[in-house]
Structure formats: structure tokens, C-alpha cells
GUKE-575395 format. One record per residue (C-alpha): residue in one letter; x, y, z. Coordinates in steps of 0.5 Angstrom, whole numbers. Example, Ala and Ser with C-alpha at 12.3 -4.5 7.8 and 13.67 -1.06 7.14 Angstrom:
2
 resn    px    py    pz
    A    25    -9    16
    S    27    -2    14
% end
This chain:
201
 resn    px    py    pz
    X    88   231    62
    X    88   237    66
    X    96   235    68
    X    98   235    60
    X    94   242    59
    X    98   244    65
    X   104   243    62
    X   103   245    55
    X   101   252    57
    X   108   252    62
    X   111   250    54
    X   114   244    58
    X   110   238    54
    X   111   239    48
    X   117   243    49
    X   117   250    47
    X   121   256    50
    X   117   262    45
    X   111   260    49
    X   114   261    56
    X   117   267    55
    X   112   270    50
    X   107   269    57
    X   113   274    61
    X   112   281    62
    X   117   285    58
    X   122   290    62
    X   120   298    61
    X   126   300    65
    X   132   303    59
    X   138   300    60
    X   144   305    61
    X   149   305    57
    X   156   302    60
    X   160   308    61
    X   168   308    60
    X   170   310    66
    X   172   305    70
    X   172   304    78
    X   178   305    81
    X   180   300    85
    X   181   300    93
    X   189   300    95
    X   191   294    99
    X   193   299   105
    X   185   301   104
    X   182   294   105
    X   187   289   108
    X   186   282   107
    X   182   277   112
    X   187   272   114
    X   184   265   114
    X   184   262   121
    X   189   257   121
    X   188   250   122
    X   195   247   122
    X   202   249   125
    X   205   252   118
    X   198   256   117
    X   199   258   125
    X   207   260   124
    X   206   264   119
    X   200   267   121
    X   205   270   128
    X   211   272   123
    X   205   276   120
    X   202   279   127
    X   210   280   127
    X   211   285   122
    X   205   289   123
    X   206   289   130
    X   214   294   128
    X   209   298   123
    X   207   304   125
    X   200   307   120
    X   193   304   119
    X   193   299   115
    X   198   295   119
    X   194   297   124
    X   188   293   122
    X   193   287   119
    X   195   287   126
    X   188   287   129
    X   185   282   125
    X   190   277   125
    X   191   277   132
    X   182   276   132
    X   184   270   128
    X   190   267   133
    X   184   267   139
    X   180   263   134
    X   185   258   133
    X   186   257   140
    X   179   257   141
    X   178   252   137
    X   185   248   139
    X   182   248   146
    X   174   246   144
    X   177   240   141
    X   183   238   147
    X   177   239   152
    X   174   233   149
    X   180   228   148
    X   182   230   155
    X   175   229   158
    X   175   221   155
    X   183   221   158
    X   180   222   164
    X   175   217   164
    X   179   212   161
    X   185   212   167
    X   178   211   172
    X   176   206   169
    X   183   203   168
    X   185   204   177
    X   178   201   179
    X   180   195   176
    X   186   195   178
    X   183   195   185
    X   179   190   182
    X   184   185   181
    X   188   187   187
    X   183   185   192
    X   182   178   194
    X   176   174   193
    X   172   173   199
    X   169   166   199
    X   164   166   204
    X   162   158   204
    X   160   153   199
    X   154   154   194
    X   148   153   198
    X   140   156   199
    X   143   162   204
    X   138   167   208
    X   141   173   210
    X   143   171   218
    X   147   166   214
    X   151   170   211
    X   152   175   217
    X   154   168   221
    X   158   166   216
    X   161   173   215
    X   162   173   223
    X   166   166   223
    X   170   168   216
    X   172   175   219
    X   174   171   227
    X   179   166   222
    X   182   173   219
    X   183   176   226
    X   187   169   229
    X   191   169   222
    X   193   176   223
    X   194   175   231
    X   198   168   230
    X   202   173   225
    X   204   178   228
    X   205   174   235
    X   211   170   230
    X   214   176   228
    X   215   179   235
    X   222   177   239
    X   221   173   245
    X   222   175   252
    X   229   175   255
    X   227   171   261
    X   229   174   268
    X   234   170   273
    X   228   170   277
    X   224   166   273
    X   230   162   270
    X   231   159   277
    X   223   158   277
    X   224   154   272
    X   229   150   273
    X   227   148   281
    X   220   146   278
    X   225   141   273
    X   229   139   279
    X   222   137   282
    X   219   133   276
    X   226   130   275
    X   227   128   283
    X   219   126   284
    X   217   125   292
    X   225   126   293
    X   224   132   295
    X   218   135   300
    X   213   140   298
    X   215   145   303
    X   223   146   301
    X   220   147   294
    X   214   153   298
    X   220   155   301
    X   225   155   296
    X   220   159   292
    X   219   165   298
    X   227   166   298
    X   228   167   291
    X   222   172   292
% end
């Protein structure tokens, strides 16, 4: 009840205008005349025009053609062409920047991200033992005895890739008095040999 008298008092239920500007106070203040001398315009060389910050390749070309021939000119107004335009170019390359550092940030990420996996998948997976219930004195055993394996391997390698050792006369005819020795037996006495070998000493 009191919502319907609200509304009919604003005039808006039933709808009724004339109520709502009858409640209006009226305006004392005259109304001037209009007269007929018009305002003259402001020149183009009083006001020059905001350039719009460019924001594509075409809008920032014809903005540097502009700073271009404002820049030959000589009085005020394409001074403050030349003024504002080149605000306008800092702005662009403000923003240019403000949207580059972001995607440069994501580059960087993405190529850490990608070289940690490549070391990822370049080092060899290392299998400890087969699957079973392990304490931590285990794990070191087992990583003692794995690291041991890797060493002999590494020592077994580089001992094949060495050249072998030429052998000396001396050493030679070492040798070949102890095959003599073995080939002949008892034949030949142990004191000869003993001998033999202080000579070629």
C-alpha cells in the first residue's frame, strides 16, 4: 500500500508526467537571448591537433614522416606539432617495450625449462639394485660398490687405449733365457741362469 502511494506521488504508477514536473521548481533565471555574433574559431596554427599514439607500423611511419616535416619548419605551431608528436612516439615505444618484456621473460623460462630437460634425458639412469626394502647404509653400500664397478670400467678403458711398451734388449733377452729355461728343464743348472742374468745386468 504504501509502495503503490509512493509511486503514484513520483507519477510513475499510473503513469503521469504533468504530476512529476508540476512538483518541479520552476527556473527564476532569464534566458538570454542568443546573439548573432559568432565565436571565431581558433586557427589550426593556435591549436594544433593531438596526434593519436600509434599502435601499428603504418600509424607509426606516418607519425616519423610527420616529426619529419615539423622538424624543417621554423614557427610555433609546428614547434608544438613537433613537441607532441615525438611525446606520442616515446609512448609507443613505452608500450612496445611494456608488451616485449613479458614475452621475452616466457622465452627465457621456456629455454630453461627446455635445457634442464635436455640434461635430463642426457644422463644416464643409475640403478642402484633391484627393488627391495633398503636403509640408508644400504644405499651408501650399494653406492660404494656401484661407484668401485665404475672406476675398474674407466681404468680397464683407458689401460686398452694406452700403446703397449716397447720392450728393452735387456728385458728381451730376459725373456727369452727364461723360455729357454722352461723348454729345456733340468738340463740347464740354476747357477748358469743366476749367472747369465748378472751379466746382462
Amino acid at each position: 500500500r504504501n509502495t503503490m502511494a509512493g509511486w503514484s506521488a513520483a507519477g510513475l504508477f499510473p503513469f503521469n508526467p504533468e504530476r512529476v514536473l508540476r512538483g518541479m521548481p520552476k527556473q527564476l533565471v532569464e534566458l538570454s537571448c542568443p546573439t548573432t555574433e559568432v565565436a571565431e574559431s581558433p586557427s589550426h596554427e593556435e591549436a594544433p591537433l593531438t596526434p593519436v599514439t600509434p599502435v601499428t607500423v603504418d600509424a607509426l611511419t606516418s607519425l616519423h614522416n610527420r616529426i619529419k616535416q615539423d622538424g624543417c619548419a621554423s614557427d610555433k605551431a609546428s614547434k608544438q606539432r613537433l613537441q607532441r608528436c615525438v611525446e606520442k612516439l616515446a609512448s609507443a615505444a613505452k608500450i612496445s617495450f611494456a608488451k616485449q618484456s613479458p614475452l621475452q621473460d616466457h622465452n627465457r623460462l621456456l629455454y630453461k625449462i627446455n635445457s634442464e630437460a635436455k640434461v635430463r634425458r642426457s644422463t644416464r639412469s643409475l640403478v642402484i639394485g633391484r627393488a627391495k626394502v633398503m636403509s640408508y647404509e644400504h644405499l651408501e653400500e650399494a653406492r660404494m660398490a656401484h661407484a668401485a664397478i665404475d672406476k675398474a670400467a674407466v681404468d680397464k678403458a683407458t689401460r686398452k687405449r694406452g700403446r703397449k711398451r716397447k720392450l728393452s734388449t735387456q728385458d728381451a733377452e730376459e725373456e727369452a733365457v727364461e723360455v729357454v729355461s722352461q723348454q729345456a728343464g733340468s738340463s740347464v743348472p740354476k747357477v748358469k741362469m743366476a749367472r747369465r742374468k748378472s751379466n746382462f745386468q
